[in-house]
N, C-alpha and C positions, 0 to 999 in steps of 0.2 A: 252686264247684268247676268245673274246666276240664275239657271234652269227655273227657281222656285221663283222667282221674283216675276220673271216671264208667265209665269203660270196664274201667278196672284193675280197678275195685271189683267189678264185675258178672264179671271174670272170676275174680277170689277166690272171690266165693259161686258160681259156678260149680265151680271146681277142689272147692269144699266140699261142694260134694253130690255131687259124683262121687266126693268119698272116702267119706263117707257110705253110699252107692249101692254103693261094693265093697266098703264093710266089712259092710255086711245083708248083701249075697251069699255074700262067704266065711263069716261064721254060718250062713246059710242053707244053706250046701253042706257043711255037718260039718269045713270042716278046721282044724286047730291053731288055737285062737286067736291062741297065743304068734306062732305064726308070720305069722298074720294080722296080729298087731299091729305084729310088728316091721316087716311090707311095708308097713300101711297106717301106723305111722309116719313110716317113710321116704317114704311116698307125701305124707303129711300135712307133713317138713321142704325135701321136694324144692318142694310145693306152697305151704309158707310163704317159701324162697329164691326162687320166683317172683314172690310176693307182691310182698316186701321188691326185688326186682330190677325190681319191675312200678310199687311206689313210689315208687324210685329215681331210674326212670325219668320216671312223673310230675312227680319235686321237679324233676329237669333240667331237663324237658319248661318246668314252670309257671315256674321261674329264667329260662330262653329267651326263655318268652313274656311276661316281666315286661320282660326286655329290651329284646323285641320291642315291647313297649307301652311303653316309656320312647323306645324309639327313635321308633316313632311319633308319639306324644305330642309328642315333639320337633319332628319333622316337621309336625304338624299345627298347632302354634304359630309355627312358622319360617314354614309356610305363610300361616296367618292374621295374624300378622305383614305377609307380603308383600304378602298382600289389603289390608289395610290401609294399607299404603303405595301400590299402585295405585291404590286406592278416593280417596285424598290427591291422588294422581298424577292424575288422572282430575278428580277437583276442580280441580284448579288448572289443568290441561288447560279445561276448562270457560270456566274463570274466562277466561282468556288467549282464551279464542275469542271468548265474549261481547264482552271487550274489542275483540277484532280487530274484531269484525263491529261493533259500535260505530267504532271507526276506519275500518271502511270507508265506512258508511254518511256519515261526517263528508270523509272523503276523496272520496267518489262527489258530496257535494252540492258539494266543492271543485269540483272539478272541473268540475262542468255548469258552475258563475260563471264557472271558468278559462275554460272552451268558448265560453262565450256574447262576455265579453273578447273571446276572440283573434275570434269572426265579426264583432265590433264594430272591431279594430285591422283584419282583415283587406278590412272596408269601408273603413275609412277609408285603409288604404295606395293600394287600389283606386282613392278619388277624389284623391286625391295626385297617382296614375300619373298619371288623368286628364286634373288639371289639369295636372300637369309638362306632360302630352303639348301639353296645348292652346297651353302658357306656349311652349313649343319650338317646335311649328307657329305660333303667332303671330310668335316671335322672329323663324323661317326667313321670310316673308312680311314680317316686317319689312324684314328684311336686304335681301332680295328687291327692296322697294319702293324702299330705299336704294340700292342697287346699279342700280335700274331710274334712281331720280329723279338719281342720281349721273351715270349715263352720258348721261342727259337734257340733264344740266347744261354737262356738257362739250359734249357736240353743239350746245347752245344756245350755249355759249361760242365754241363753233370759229364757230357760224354768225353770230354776232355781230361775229367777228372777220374773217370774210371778207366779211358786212353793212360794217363801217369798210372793209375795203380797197376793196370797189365803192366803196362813200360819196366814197374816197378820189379813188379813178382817175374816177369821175364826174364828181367835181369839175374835178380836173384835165382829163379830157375838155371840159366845158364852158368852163371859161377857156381852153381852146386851142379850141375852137369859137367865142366871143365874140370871140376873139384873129382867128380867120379869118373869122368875117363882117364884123366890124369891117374889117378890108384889104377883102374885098369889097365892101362899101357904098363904102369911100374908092377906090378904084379903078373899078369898077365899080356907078357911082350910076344907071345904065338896068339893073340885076336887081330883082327885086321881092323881097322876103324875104315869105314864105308868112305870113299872120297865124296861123291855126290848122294842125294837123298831127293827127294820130292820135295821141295819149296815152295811157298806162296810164289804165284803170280807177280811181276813185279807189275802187270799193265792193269788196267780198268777192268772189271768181270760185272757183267750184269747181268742179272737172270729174277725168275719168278719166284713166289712159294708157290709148292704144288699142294703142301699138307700144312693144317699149322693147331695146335690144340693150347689154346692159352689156361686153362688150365695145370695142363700139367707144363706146361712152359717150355716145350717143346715145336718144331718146326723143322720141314722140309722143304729144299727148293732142286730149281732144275739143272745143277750145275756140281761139276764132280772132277775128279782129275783129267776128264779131256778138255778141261776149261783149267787150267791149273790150283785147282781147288783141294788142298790137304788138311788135314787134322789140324786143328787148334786153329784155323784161321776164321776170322771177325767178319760178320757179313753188317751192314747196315739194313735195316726193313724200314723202307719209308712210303708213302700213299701217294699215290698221282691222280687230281693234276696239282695238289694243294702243297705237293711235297714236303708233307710232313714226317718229322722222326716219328716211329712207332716203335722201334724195340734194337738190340742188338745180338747178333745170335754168332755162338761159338761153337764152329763146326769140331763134332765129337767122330761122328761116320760118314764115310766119301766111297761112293761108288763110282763107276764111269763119268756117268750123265746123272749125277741126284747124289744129295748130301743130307747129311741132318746132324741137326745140332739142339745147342738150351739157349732159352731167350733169355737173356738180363737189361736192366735198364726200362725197362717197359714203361712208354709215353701212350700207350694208347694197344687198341684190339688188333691184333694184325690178323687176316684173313686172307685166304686163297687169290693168287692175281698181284698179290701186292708187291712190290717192285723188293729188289734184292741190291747193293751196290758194294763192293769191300772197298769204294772210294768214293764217300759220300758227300759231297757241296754243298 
């Protein structure tokens, strides 16, 4: 039985001993029964229309509340239901994580090997540069040396070629020299022809410029006939430590220790200090 029904009930036997209660009294006080009875009838169907209105009330009431629990009920299944499907949700939720975090752990050890890889590619691009760099710098030094033993070659070349044209005109000097002492012997047979004369050095002669004016194409060095250095002989002027050709010079005046001559051939500035050779390599 539901709260209200309990309540109706207690209020019946309630209304019931208060009729009870006014019907002893009116005995009790002498008056009419009849009339007593007919009040405390009336009192008694007004009390049973409460009742019945109070039951009434109750069936509605406990109808309501059946409702009310059929609705819940409802509600409490739909609900657990839904737990139930979260609870599934929540499983699989799980499931999918574990998975992930498996993936990840698979993808994390990937990854260190991907890492270690690329510091492995990223050394070796590194010695690549390296070498590139060195292959470049060697090439440039190559070229360099090319481009040095190139212009060497030509300087050799030009100087070999002005070497024939002295060769040349020497020659020709000397057969027009044989050509005139010969007339002077046959003319003039009281001249003595000199047996020796001052001669180029046949050995190596190295020395400095002391003076040198490229302008006027002029130069002095430190070497003279106590070095066997005479007239008309060919000095080379080259630079150290690069030993480069720079000019050639034909000694014009010779002193003891100092000569001076005219630059020709000129590859470059010659300046004080700079090296002398009449056997140049």
């Amino acid at each position: 039985m539901s709260t209200l029904g309990k309540i109706l009930t207690v209020l019946v036997a309630l209304v019931s001993i208060a009729v009870a209660v006014l019907v002893a009294r009116e005995f009790v006080l002498t008056r009419n029964w009849k009339t007593v009875y007919e009040e405390e009838k009336a009192l008694f169907d007004r009390a049973l229309g409460e009742r019945d209105q109070a039951l009434k009330q109750r069936d509605d009431a406990k109808v309501a509340w059946e409702k009310d629990k059929l609705a819940m009920q409802e509600q409490v299944n739909l609900l657990g239901k839904e737990l139930a499907d979260r609870i599934s949700q929540i499983q699989i939720l799980n499931n999918e994580k574990a998975d992930q975090q498996r993936l990840f752990a698979e993808l994390s050890t990937k990854f260190s090997g991907l890492e270690n890889s690329y510091k492995v590619l990223l050394a070796e691009r590194d010695a690549w540069r390296n070498q590139r760099d060195e292959a470049m710098k060697r090439a440039d030094d190559l070229a360099n040396m090319y481009a040095e033993l190139e212009a060497r070659y030509r300087n050799a070349q030009a100087d070999l070629a002005n070497l024939k044209e002295t060769l040349r005109q020497t020659r020709e000097e000397k057969v027009a020299l044989e050509g005139r002492l010969a007339w002077v012997v046959q003319n003039y047979p009281e001249v003595k022809i000199p047996e020796k004369g001052p001669y180029p050095a046949a050995w190596k002669v190295d020395g400095l410029v002391t003076r040198a004016d490229n302008e006027a194409k002029t130069a002095e060095i430190n070497l003279g006939t106590d070095s066997g250095v005479v007239k008309g002989m060919k000095f080379v002027i080259y630079s150290v430590p690069d030993n480069k050709y720079l000019a050639t010079l034909t000694i014009n005046l010779v002193g003891n220790n100092s000569a001076a001559g005219v630059l020709s051939v000129i590859r470059g500035t010659v300046k004080v200090n700079d090296h002398v050779t009449n056997k140049f390599e």
